[in-house]
Structure formats: C-alpha cells, structure tokens
PyMOL CGO cylinders between C-alpha atoms (Angstrom):
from pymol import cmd
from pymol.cgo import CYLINDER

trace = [
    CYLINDER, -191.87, -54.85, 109.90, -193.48, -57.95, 108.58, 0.3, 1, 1, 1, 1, 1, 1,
    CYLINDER, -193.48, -57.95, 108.58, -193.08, -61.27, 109.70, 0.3, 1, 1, 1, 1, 1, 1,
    CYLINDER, -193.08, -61.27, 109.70, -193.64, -64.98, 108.48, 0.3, 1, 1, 1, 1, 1, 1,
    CYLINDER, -193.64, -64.98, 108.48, -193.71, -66.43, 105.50, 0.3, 1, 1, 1, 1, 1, 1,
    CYLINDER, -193.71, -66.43, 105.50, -195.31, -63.50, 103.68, 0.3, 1, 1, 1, 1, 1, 1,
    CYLINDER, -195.31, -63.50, 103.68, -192.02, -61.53, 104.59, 0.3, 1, 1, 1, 1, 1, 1,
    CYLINDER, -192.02, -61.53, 104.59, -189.86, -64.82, 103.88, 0.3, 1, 1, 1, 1, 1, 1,
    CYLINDER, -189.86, -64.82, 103.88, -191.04, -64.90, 100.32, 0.3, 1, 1, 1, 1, 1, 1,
    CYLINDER, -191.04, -64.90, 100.32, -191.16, -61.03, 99.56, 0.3, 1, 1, 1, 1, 1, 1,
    CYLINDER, -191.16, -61.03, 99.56, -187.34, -60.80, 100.74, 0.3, 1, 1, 1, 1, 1, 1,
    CYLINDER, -187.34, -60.80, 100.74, -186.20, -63.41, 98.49, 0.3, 1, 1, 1, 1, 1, 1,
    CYLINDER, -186.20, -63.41, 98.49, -188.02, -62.12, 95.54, 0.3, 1, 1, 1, 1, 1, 1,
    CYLINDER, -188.02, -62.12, 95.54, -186.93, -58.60, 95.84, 0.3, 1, 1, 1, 1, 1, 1,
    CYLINDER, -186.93, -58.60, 95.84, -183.26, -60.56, 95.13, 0.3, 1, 1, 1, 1, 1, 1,
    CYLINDER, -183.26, -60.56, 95.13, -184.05, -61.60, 91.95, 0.3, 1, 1, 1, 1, 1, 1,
    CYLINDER, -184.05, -61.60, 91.95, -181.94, -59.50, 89.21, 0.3, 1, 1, 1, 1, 1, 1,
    CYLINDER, -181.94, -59.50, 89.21, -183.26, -57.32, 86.43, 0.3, 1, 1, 1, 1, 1, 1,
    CYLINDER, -183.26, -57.32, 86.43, -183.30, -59.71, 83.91, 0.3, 1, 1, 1, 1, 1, 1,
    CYLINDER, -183.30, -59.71, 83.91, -183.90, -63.21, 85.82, 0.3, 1, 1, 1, 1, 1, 1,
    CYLINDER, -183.90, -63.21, 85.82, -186.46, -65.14, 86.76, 0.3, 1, 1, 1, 1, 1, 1,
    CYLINDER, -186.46, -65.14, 86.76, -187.72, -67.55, 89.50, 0.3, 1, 1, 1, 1, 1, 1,
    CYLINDER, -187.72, -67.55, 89.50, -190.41, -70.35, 89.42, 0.3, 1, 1, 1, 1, 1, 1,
    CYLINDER, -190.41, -70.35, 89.42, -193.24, -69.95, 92.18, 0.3, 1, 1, 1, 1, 1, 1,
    CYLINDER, -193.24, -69.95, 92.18, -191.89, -73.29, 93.43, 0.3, 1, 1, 1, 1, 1, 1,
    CYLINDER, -191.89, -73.29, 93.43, -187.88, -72.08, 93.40, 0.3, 1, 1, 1, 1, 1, 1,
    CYLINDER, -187.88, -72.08, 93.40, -189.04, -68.98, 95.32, 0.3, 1, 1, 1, 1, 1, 1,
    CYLINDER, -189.04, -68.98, 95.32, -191.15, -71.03, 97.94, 0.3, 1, 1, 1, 1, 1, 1,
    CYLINDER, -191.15, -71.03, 97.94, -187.96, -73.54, 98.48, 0.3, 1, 1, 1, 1, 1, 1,
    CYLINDER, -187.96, -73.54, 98.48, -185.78, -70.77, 98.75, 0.3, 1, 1, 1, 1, 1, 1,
    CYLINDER, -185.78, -70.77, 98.75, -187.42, -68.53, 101.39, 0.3, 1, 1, 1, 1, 1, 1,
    CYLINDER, -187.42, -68.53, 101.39, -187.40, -72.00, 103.48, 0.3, 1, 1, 1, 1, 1, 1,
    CYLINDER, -187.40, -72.00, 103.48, -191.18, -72.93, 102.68, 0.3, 1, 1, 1, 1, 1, 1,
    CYLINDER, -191.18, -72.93, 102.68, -190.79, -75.83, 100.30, 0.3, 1, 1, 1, 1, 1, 1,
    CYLINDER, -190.79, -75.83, 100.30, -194.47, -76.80, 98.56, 0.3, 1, 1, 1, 1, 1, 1,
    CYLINDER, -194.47, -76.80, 98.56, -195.80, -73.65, 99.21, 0.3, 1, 1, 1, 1, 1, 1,
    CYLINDER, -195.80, -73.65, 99.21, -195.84, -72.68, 95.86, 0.3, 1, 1, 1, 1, 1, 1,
    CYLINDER, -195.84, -72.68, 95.86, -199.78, -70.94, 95.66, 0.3, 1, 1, 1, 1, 1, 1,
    CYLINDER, -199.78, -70.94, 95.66, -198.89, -69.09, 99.06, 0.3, 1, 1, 1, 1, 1, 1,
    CYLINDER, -198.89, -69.09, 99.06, -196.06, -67.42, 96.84, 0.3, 1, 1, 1, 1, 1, 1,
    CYLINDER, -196.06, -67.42, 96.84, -198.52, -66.14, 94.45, 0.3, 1, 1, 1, 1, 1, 1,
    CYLINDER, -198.52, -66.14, 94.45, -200.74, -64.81, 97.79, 0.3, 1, 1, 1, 1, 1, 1,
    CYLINDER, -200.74, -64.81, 97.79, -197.65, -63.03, 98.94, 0.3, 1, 1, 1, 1, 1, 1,
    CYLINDER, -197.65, -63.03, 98.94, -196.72, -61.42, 95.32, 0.3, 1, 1, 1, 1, 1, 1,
    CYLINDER, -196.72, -61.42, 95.32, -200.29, -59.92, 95.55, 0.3, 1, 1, 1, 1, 1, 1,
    CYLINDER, -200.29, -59.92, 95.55, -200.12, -58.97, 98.74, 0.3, 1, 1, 1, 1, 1, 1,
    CYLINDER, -200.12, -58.97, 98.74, -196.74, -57.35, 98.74, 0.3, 1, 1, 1, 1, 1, 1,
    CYLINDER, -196.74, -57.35, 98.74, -195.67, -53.75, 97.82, 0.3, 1, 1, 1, 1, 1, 1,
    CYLINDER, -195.67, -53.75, 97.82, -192.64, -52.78, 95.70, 0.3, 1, 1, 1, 1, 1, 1,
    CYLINDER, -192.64, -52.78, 95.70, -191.68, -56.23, 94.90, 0.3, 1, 1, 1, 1, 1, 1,
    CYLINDER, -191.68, -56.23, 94.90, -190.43, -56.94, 91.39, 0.3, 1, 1, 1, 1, 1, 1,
    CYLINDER, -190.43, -56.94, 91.39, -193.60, -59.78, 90.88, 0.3, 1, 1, 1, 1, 1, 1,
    CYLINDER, -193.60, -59.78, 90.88, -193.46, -60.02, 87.23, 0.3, 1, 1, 1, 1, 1, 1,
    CYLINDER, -193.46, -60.02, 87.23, -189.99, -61.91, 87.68, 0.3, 1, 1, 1, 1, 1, 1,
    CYLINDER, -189.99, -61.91, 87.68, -191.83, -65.08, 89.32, 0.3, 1, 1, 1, 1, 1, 1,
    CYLINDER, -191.83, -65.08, 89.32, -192.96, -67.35, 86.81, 0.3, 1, 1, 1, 1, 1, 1,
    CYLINDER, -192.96, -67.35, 86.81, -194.64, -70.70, 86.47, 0.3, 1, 1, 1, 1, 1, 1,
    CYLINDER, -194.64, -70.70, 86.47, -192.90, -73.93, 86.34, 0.3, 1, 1, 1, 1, 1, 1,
    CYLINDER, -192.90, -73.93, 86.34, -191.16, -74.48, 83.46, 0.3, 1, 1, 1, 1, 1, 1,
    CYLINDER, -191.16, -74.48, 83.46, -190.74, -70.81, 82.83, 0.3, 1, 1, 1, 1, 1, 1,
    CYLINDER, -190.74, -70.81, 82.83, -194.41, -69.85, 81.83, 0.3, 1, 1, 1, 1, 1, 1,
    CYLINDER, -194.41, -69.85, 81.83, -196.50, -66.86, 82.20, 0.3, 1, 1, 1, 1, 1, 1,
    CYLINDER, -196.50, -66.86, 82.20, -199.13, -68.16, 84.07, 0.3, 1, 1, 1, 1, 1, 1,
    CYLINDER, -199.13, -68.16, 84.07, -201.07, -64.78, 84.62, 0.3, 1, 1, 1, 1, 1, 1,
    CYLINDER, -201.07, -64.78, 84.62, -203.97, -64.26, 82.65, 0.3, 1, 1, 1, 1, 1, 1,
    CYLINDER, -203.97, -64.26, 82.65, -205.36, -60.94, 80.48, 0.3, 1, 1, 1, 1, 1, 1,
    CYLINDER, -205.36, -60.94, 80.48, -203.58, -57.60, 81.05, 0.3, 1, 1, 1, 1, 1, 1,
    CYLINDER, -203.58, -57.60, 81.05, -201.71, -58.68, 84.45, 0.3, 1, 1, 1, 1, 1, 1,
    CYLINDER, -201.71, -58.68, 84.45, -199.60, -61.31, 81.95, 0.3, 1, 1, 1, 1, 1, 1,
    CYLINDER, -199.60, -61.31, 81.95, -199.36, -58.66, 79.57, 0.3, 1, 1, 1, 1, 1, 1,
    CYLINDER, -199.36, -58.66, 79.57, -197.48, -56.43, 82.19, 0.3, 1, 1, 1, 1, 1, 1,
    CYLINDER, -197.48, -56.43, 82.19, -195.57, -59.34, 83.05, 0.3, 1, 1, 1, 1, 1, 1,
    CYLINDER, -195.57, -59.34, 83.05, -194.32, -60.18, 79.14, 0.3, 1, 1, 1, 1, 1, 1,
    CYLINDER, -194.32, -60.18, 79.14, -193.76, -56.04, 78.71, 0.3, 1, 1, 1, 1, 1, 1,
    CYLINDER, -193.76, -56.04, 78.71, -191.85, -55.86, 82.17, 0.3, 1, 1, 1, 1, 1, 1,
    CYLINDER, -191.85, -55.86, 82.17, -189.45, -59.03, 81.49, 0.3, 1, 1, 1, 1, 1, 1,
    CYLINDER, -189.45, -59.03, 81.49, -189.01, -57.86, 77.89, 0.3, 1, 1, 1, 1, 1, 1,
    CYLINDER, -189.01, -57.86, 77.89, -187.50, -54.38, 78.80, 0.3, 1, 1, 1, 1, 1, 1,
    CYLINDER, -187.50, -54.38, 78.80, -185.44, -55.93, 81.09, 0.3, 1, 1, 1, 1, 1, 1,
    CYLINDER, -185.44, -55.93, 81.09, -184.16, -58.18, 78.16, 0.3, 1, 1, 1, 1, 1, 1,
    CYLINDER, -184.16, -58.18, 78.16, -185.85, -61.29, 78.78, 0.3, 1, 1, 1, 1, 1, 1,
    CYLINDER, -185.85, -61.29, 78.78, -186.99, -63.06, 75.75, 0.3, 1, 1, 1, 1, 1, 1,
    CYLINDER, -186.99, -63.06, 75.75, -190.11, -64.46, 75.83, 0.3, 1, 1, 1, 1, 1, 1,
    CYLINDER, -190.11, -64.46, 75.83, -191.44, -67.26, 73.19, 0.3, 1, 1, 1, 1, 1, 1,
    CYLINDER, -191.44, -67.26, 73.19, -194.86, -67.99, 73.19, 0.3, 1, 1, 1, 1, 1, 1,
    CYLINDER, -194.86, -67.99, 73.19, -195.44, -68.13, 76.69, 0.3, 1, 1, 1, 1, 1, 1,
    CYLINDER, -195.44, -68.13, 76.69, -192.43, -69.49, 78.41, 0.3, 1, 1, 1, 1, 1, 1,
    CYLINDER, -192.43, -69.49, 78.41, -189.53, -68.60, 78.92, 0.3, 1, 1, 1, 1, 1, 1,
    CYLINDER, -189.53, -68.60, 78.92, -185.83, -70.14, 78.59, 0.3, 1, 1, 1, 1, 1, 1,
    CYLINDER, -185.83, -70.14, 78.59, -185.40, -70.86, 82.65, 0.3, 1, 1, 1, 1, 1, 1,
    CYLINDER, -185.40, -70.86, 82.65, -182.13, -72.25, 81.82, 0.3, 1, 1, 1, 1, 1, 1,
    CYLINDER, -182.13, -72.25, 81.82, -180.90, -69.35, 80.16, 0.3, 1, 1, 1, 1, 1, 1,
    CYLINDER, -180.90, -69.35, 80.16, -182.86, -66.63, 82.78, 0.3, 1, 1, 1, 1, 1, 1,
    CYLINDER, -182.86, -66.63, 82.78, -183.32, -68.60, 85.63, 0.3, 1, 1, 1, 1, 1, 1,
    CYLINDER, -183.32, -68.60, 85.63, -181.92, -67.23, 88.97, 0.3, 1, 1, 1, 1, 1, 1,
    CYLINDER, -181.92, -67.23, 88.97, -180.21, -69.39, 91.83, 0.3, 1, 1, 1, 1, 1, 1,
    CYLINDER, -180.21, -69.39, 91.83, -180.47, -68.45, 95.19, 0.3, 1, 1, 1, 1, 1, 1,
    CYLINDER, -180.47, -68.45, 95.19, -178.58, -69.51, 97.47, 0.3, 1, 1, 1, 1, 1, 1,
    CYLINDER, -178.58, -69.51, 97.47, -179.88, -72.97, 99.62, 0.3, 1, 1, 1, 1, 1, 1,
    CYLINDER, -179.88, -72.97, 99.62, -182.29, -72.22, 102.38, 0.3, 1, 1, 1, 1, 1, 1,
    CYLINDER, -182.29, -72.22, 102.38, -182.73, -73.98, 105.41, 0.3, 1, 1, 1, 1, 1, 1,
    CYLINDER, -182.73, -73.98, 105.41, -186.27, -75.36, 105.50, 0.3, 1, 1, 1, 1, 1, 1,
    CYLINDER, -186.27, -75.36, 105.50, -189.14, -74.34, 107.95, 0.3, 1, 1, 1, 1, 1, 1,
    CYLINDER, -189.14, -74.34, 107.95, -192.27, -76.05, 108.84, 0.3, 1, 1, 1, 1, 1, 1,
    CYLINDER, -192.27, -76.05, 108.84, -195.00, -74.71, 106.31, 0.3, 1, 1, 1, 1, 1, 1,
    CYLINDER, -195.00, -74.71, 106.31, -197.32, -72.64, 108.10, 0.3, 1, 1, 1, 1, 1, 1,
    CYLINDER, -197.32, -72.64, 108.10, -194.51, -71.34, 110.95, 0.3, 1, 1, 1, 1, 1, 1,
    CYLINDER, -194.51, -71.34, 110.95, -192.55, -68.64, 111.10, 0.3, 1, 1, 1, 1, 1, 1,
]
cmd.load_cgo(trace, "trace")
C-alpha cells in the first residue's frame, strides 16, 4: 500500500463522480496538501486506475496538450460533461469534497 502524498492525492481523486470535475489546486487542498498543485499532476501520471481526465486546470480548462487532452475532452464528454472551447463550466461540474485538514507539504 502506498503512502504520502502520492496516495493522499490518488484517494481523493478516485472520489470524484462520473461526470464532475476537480481543479489540480481543489484536489491538492483537499487531500490536505494545499499549493501543491504540479505535485497533483506528478501523482495523476504516476498513478494506476485513477479517473485522471476528471482533474482539470484552474478555471475549468484542459490544460493537457495533443492526444492526452483529446482523451481527456472524449472521456468527460461520454460522461456528459460539456466542454466549450477548452474549459469547462466548474460551477456547473465542479465537485466538492469534503474540508481536509492540512499537512505540511512534503510530509506524510
């Protein structure tokens, strides 16, 4: 079983519902590492069998590039997400986790 922040941040995504999203920064605050917004996008590419194309950018946009943000438009479409341009209505899609308590970035 995985530890740390890694496992703080895949956890927390794999709540997200079909059909929401989460910022990079909501999903760092959430899993109690406030700030640590890039280290989100580390763990998403790191993890396995996480639902990553549900983390967006701030703001709601697609931030990934070529094919990967592709996949990610394709994914949140089917799951009834709609997409304009390159954002996305967080408002209407966003999801709201529950508070967390904060840790120390870079502890476990």
């Amino acid at each position: 079983m995985k530890t740390g922040m890694f496992a703080d941040v895949l956890a927390k995504v794999r709540r997200i519902p079909k059909g929401r999203v989460a910022t990079y920064g909501e999903v760092a605050a959430a899993s109690g590492h406030s700030g640590a917004a890039r280290q989100v996008v580390w763990a998403l590419r790191a993890g396995q069998n996480v639902p990553w194309h549900r983390v967006v950018g701030a703001g709601g946009r697609i931030r990934l590039p070529g094919e990967s943000g592709l996949e990610q438009r394709l994914r949140l479409r089917s799951e009834g997400v709609v997409i304009a341009g390159d954002k996305i209505d967080i408002k209407k899609y966003g999801h709201k986790f529950p508070a967390a308590k904060l840790k120390a970035f870079g502890k476990s």
